[in-house]
C-alpha positions in Angstrom: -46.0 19.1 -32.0 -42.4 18.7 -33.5 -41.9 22.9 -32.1 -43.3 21.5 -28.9 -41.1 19.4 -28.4 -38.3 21.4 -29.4 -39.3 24.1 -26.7 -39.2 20.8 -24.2 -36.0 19.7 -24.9 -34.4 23.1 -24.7 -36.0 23.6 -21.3 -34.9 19.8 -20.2 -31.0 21.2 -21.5 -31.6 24.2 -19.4 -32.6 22.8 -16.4 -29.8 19.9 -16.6 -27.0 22.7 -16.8 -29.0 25.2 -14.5 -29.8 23.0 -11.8 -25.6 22.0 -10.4 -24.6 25.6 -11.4 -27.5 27.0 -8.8 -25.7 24.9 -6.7 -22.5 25.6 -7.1 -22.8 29.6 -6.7 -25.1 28.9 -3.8 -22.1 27.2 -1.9 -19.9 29.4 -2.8 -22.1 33.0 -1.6 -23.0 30.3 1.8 -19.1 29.6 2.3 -18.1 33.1 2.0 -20.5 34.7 4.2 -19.9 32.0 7.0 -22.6 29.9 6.8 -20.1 26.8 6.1 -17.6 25.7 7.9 -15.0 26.1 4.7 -12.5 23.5 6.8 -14.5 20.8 5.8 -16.7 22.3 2.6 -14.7 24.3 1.0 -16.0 27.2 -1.4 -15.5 26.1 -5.3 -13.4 29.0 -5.6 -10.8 27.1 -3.5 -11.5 23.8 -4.9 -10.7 25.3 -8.3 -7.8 26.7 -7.1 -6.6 23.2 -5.7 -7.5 21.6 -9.0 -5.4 23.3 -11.1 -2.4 23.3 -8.5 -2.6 19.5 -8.8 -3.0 19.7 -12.8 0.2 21.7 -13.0 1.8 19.8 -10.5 0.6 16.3 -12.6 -1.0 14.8 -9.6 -4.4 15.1 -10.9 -3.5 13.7 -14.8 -1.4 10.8 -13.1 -4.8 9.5 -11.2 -7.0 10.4 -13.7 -4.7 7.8 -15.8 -4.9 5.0 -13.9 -7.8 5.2 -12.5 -9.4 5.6 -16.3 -7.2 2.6 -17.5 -8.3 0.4 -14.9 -12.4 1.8 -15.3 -12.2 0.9 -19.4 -10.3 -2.2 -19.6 -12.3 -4.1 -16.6 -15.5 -2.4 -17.6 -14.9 -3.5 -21.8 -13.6 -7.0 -20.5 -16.9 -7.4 -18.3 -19.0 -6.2 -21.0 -18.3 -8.6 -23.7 -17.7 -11.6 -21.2 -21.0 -10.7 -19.7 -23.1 -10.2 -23.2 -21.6 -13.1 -24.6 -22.5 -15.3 -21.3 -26.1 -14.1 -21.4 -26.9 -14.7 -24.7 -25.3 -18.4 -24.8 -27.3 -19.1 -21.4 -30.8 -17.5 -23.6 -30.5 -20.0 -26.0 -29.0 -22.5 -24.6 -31.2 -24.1 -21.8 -28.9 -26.8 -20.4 -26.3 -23.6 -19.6 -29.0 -21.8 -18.3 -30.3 -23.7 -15.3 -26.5 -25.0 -15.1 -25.3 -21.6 -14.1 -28.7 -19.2 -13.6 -28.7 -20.0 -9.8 -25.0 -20.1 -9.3 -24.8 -16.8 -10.4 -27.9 -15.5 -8.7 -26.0 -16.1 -6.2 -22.8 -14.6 -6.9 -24.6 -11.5 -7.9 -25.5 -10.7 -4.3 -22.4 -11.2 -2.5 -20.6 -7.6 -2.4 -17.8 -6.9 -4.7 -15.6 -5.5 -2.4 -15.5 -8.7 -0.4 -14.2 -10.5 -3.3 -10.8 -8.2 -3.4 -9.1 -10.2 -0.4 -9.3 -13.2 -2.4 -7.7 -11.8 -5.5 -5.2 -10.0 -3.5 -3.9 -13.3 -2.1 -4.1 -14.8 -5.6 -2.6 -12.3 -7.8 -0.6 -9.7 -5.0 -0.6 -6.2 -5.2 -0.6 -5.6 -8.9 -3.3 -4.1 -11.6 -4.8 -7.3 -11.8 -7.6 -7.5 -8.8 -8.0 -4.1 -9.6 -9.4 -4.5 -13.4 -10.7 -8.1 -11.7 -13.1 -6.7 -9.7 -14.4 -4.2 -12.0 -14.4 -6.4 -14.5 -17.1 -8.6 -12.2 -19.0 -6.1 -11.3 -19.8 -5.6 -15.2 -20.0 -8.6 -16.3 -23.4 -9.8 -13.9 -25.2 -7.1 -14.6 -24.3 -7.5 -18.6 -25.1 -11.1 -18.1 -28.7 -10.9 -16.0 -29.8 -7.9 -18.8 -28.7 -9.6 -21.8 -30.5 -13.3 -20.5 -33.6 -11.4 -20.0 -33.5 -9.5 -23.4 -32.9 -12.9 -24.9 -35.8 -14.7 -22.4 -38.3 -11.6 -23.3 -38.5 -12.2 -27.1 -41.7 -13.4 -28.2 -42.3 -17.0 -29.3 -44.4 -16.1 -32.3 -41.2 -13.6 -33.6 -38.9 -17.2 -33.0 -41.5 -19.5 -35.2 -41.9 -16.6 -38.0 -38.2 -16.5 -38.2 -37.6 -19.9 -38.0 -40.6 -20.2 -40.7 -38.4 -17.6 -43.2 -35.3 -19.7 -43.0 -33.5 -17.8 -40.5 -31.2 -20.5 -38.5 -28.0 -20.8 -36.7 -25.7 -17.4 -37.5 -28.9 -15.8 -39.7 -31.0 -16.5 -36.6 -28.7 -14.7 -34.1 -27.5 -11.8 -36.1 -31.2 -11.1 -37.2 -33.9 -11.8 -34.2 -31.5 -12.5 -30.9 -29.0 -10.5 -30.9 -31.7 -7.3 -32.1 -34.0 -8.1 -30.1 -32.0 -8.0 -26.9 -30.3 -5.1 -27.6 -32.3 -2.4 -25.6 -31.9 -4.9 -22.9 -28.0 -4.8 -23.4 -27.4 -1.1 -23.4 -29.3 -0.6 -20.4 -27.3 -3.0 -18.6 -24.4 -1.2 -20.0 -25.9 2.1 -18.5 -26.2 0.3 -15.5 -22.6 -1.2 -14.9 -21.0 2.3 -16.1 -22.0 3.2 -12.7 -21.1 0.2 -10.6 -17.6 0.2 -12.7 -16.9 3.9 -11.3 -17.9 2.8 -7.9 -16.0 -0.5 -7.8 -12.9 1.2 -8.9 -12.6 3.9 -6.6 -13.2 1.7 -3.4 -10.6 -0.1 -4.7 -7.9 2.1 -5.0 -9.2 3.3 -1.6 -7.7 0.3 -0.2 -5.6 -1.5 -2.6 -3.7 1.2 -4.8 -1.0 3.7 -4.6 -2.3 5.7 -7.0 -5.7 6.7 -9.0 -8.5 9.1 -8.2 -9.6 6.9 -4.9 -6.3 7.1 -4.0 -6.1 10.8 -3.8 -9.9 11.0 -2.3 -8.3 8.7 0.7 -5.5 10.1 1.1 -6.1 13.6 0.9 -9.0 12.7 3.8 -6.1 10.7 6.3 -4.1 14.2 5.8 -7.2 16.3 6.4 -6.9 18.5 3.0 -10.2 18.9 1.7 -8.9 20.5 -1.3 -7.9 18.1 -3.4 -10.7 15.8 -2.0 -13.3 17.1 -3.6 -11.1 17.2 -6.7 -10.9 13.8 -7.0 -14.9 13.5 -6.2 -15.1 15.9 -8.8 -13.0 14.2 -11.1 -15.0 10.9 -10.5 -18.1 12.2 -11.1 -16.7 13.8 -14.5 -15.9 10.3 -15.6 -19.2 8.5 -14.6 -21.1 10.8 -16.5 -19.3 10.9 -19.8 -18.9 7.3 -19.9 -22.6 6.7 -19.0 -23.0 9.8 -22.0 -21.3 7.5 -24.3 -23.4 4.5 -23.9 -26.5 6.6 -23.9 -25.3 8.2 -27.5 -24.2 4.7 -28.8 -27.7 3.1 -28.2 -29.2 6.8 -30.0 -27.3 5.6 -32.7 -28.1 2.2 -33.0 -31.9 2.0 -31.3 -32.7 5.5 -32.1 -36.7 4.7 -32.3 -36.1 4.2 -28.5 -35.6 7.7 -28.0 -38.4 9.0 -30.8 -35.9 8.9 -33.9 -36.1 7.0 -37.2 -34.3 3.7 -37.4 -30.9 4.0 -39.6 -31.0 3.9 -43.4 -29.5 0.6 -43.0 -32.3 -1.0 -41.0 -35.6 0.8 -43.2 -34.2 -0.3 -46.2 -34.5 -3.9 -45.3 
């Protein structure tokens, strides 16, 4: 079973690095023979070319800069606000039907519409920027962490309760582990939505950053540098969602089939 499942996962590896570099070469043979209008999908070959001419030029590190700064410090913000929020509203009832339906209701509106507001408030500045992403995070944080909080079972609350564990004891040993899996997948989640809330914001309300040049380079009709920045973008969504998925490995690693840490068995 255990060389079973090694056979598995190496084919699972294959496929995942196979799969876009199929792709890749089969744009590239389609855009050289013709079959592509290269004015508007350009081969790799050229997009490469246009990546590095904007890496030595510094275009490319300046709006991978911002754009990153902006991503991390609204999507860290929203995180903690938003796990902190859900777990006060779980076990806390009075704040939970105080704010559940407020923010039920919040959720929905579209996160983009909210930028005017901030714009008038705070001007032209970082601030809406990191705002807004740090909204968008800080929902979904909040609706997964209330319902990893809202799922634990009644019987696990008495027997801890029955064992003595109360206030702090209670929280760092049955709440806050239990809604763990809950939390990380709401931080898979948001990883996302933060990548796409920041880069329709610099569409329309930055000079700089990787929406920025996406926008920009589309107004002047240079599809180069275009699909550098969509590149670029997709880069960063996928090692920041890679991060979360290795930090819950390493701290809910019987999720994924492992062994729970030394410090957890011995317990």
């Amino acid at each position: 079973a255990r060389r079973r499942r090694r056979r598995l996962s190496r084919r699972d590896v294959a496929l995942a690095l196979g799969t876009p570099l199929v792709l890749v070469l089969a744009w590239e043979v389609l855009g050289r023979a013709g079959a592509m209008d290269v004015r508007i999908f350009p081969p790799p070959s050229q997009v490469l070319a246009a990546g590095a001419e904007l890496a030595r030029s510094g275009r490319l590190g300046d709006a991978v800069g911002a754009t990153l700064t902006r991503l991390l410090v609204g999507y860290l913000a929203g995180a903690v606000v938003g796990i902190a929020v859900g777990l006060a509203m779980g076990v806390w009832r009075p704040l939970r039907a105080a704010f559940d339906p407020l923010f039920s209701a919040l959720y929905a509106l579209p996160k983009i519409a909210v930028l005017p507001i901030l714009l008038l408030v705070f001007g032209f500045t970082e601030t809406p920027r990191i705002l807004l992403v740090l909204i968008g995070v800080f929902f979904i944080l909040q609706i997964n962490t209330l319902a990893g909080v809202r799922a634990i079972d009644a019987r696990v609350l008495e027997a801890a309760t029955a064992y003595g564990a109360t206030g702090f004891k209670r929280f760092r040993h049955v709440l806050l582990p239990a809604a763990l899996p809950s939390v990380f997948t709401g931080l898979r989640v948001s990883a996302g939505m933060a990548v796409v809330i920041v880069v329709s914001v610099e569409f329309v309300a930055a000079d700089d950053g990787l929406g920025h040049l996406i926008w920009n380079s589309w107004q002047i009709f240079q599809p180069g540098p275009m699909y550098v920045g969509m590149v670029a973008v997709s880069l960063i969504g996928a090692v920041l969602t890679g991060v979360v998925i290795a930090g819950e490995r390493l701290l809910l690693p019987w999720r994924t089939g492992g062994r729970p840490p030394r410090w957890r068995r011995s317990r």
